[in-house]
C-alpha positions in Angstrom: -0.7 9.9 -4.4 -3.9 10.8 -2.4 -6.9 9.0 -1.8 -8.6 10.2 -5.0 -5.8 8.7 -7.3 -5.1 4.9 -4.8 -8.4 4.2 -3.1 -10.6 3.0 -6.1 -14.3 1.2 -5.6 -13.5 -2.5 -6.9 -16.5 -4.8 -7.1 -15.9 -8.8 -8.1 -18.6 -11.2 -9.3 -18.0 -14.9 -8.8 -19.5 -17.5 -10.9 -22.7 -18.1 -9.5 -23.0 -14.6 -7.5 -21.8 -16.7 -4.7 -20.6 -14.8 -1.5 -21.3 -10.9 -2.1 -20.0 -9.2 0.5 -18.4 -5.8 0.9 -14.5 -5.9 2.3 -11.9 -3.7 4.0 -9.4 -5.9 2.6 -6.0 -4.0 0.9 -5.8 -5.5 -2.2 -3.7 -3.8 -5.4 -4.2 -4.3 -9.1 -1.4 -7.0 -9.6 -3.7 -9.3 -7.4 -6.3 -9.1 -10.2 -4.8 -11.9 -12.6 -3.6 -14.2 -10.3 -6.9 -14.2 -8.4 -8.7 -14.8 -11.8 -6.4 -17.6 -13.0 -7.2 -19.1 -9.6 -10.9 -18.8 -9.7 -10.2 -20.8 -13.4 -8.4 -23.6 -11.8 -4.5 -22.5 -12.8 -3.6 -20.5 -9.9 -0.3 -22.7 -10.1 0.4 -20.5 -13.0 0.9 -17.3 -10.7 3.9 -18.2 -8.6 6.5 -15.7 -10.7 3.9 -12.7 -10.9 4.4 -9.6 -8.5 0.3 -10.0 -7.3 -1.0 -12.7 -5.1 -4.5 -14.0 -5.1 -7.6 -12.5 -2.9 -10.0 -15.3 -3.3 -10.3 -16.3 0.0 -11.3 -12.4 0.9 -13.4 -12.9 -2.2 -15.2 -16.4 -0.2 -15.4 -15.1 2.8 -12.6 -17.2 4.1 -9.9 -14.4 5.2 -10.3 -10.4 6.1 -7.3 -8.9 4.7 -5.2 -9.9 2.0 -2.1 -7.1 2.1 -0.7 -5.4 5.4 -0.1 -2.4 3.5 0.6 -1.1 -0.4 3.4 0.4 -1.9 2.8 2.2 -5.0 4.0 5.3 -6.9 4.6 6.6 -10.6 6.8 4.5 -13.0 10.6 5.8 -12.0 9.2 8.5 -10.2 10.7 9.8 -7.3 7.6 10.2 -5.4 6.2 7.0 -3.8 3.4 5.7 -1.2 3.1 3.3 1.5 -0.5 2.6 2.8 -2.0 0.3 5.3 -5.6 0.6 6.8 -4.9 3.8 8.6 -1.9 5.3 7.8 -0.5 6.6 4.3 3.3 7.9 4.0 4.0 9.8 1.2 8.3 10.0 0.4 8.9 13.0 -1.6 11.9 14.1 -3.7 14.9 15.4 -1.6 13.8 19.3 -1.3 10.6 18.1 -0.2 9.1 17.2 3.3 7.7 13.9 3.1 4.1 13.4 4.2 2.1 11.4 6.8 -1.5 11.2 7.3 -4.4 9.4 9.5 -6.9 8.2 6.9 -9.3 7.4 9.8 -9.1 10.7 11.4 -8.5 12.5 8.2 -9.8 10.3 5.1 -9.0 13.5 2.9 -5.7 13.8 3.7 -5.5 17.7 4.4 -3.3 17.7 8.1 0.0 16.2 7.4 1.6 14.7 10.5 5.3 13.9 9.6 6.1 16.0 12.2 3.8 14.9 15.5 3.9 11.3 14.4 7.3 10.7 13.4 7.9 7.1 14.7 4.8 6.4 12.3 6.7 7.8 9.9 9.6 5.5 10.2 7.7 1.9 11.0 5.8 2.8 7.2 8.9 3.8 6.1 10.6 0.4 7.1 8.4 -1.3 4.9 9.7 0.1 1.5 13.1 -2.2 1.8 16.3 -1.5 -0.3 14.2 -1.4 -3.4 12.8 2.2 -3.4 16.4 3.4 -2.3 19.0 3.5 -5.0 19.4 7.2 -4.2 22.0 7.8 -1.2 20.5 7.3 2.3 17.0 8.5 2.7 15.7 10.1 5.8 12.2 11.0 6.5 12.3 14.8 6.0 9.6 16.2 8.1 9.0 20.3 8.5 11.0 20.8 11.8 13.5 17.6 11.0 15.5 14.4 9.7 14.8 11.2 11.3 16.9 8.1 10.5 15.2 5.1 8.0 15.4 1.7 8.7 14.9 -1.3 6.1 12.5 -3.6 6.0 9.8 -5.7 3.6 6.1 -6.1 3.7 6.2 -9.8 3.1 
């Protein structure tokens, strides 16, 4: 759940060409449909689907669309949070979990579940009840267990 498998080159053409631009802006692959139906004119058919429209990052009208991602393999145990600079990694049980800076270290080699721990946790916050039908969860870093909270992105 590195870089080379999340962070993908995505490149949208609006009728007319209008607005090209390139964006920072977090966007995942649910937001694909609903920003399509949108750009048709029956975005008020995308109120029970899991994305949420980026065409105003798409016009020029907003910067971000998504404080941060969550993704990870269908029922897998493994799973991902990112935002703009950080990506937390939750591994299985025997498994330290994984922190790193993408803007210090965009290839993810130094994990830092250890020296950034409250990191850790505020990313950690985000995955709510959801991702945690197994008994409590702690961040397992190298040297130790620190306590999860929960929380939601929206």
């Amino acid at each position: 759940m590195h870089s080379e498998l999340l962070k993908l080159p995505f490149m949208v053409r609006l009728p007319g060409g209008a607005h090209a631009r390139r964006t920072k802006a977090i966007v995942q692959f649910h937001d694909v449909l609903p920003t399509l139906l949108e750009v048709l004119g029956l975005g008020n058919n995308a109120h029970s689907m899991h994305g949420k429209s980026f065409l105003s990052v798409l016009k020029d009208e907003a910067e971000e669309h998504r404080d941060a991602i969550i993704t990870g393999y269908y029922e897998g145990i493994d799973r991902c949070i990112r935002d703009d600079q950080w990506s937390y990694i939750q591994r299985p049980k025997d498994e330290p979990d994984e922190l790193y800076d993408l803007v210090k270290d965009p290839r993810e080699r130094h994990n830092l579940i250890d020296e950034e721990p409250e990191e850790a946790k505020r990313l950690s916050s985000m995955f709510g009840n959801y991702f945690r039908h197994a008994e409590g969860r702690w961040i397992k870093g190298i040297q130790g267990k620190y306590e999860m909270a929960s929380g939601s992105t929206e």
